[in-house]
C-alpha positions in Angstrom: 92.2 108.9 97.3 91.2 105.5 98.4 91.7 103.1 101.6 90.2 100.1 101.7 89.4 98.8 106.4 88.3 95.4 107.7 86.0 95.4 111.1 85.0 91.9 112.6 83.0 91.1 115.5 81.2 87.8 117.2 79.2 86.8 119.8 77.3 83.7 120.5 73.4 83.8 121.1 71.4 81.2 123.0 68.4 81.4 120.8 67.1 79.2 117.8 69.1 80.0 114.6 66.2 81.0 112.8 65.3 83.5 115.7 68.5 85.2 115.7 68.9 85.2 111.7 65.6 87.0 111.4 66.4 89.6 114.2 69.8 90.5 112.1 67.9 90.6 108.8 65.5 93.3 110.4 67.1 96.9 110.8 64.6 97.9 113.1 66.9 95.7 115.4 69.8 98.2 114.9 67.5 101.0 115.4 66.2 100.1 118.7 69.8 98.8 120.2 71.8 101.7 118.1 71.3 105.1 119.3 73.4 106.7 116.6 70.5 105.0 114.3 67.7 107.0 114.1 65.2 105.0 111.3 65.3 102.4 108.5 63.1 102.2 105.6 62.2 99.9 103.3 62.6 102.0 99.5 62.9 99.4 97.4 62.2 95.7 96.9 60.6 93.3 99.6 61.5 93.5 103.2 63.5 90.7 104.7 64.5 89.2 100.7 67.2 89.3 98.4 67.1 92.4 97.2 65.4 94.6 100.2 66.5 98.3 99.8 66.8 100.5 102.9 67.3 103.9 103.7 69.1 104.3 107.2 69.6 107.6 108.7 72.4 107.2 111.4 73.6 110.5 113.9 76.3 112.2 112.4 79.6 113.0 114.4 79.2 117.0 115.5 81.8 118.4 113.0 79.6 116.9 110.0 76.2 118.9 111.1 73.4 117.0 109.7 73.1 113.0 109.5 74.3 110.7 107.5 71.7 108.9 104.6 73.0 105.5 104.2 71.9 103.1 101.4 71.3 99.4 102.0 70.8 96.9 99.7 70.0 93.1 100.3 72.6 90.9 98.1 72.7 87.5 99.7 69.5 86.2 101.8 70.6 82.4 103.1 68.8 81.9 106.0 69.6 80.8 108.4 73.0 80.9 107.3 74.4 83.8 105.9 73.4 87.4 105.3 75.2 90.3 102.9 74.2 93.8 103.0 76.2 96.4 100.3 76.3 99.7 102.7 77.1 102.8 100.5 77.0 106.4 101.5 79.1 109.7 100.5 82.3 109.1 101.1 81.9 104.9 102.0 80.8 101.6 100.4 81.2 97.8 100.8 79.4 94.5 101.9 78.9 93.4 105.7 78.7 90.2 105.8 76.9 88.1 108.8 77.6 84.6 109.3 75.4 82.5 111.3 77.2 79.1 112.5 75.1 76.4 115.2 76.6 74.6 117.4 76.3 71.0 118.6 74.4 72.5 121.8 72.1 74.6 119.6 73.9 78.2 120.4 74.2 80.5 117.8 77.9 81.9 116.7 77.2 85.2 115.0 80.1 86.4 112.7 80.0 90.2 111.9 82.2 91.5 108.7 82.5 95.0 107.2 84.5 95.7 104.2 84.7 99.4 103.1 86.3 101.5 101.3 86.8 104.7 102.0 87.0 108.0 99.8 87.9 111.6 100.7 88.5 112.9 104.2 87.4 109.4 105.2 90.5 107.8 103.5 92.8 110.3 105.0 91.1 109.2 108.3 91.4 105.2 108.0 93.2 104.2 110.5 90.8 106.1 113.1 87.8 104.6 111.0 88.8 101.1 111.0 89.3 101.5 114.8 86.0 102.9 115.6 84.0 100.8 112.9 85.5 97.7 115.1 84.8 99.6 118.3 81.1 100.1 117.0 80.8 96.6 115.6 81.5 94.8 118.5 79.2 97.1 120.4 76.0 96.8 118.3 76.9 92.9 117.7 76.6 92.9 121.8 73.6 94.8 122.3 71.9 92.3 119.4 72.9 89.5 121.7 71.5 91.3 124.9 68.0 92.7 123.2 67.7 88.4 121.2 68.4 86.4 124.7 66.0 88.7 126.4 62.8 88.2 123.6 62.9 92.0 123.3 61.5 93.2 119.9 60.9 96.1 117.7 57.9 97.9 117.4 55.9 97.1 114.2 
């Protein structure tokens, strides 16, 4: 069985386009505002490029008993414009997209959208998983804008 969920989430980010598009291209972003992300690293391919490979361990829900591997892979690399990442684990797959659009007062309108589909016990689950994957979205889309505006960064 197969279901296929839609999450979106925006914010806007007073910061220079090219400042905020670097900080969404880096997944030690997610790791520091995240706390169900515990690491990302680069297997495959230059970092921050078409192409870029990570492996991203995220905190597994209790009833699962060990994290989650997650594979992410680099498809589109526009910057400062537009960024697609293929996400692909057990029992989920599909792009995020982030759209990066500038406004006439130089503020940064970040567009966040996850397409999965999901297989197994996931797909019997969809309707929860689409409404926690927007929850979650919106969340770590906020906590970018919050760590960007304040010049916090990860360490190297």
């Amino acid at each position: 069985m197969k279901k296929h969920i839609r999450a979106v989430a925006s914010t806007t980010i007073r910061k220079p386009v090219e400042e905020v598009f670097q900080a969404f291209a880096n997944p030690q972003y997610s790791v520091m505002v995240d706390p169900a992300t515990v690491s990302a690293v680069l297997i495959g391919g230059e970092p921050f490029s078409k192409g870029a490979e990570y492996e991203v361990t995220i905190k597994a829900p209790f009833f699962l008993m060990k994290n989650i591997k997650e594979k992410q892979v680099y498809t589109e690399y526009d910057p400062p414009h537009r960024l697609t990442i293929d996400v692909s684990q057990d029992s989920m797959s599909g792009p995020e997209n982030e759209i990066f659009d500038v406004a006439e007062d130089g503020a940064v309108t970040v567009k966040w959208i996850a397409n999965y589909e999901l297989r197994g016990m996931m797909a019997w689950l969809s309707k929860l998983i689409e409404r926690m994957a927007q929850s979650k979205g919106q969340i770590w889309i906020d906590n970018m804008k919050q760590t960007i505006e304040m010049g916090r960064k990860p360490p190297e």
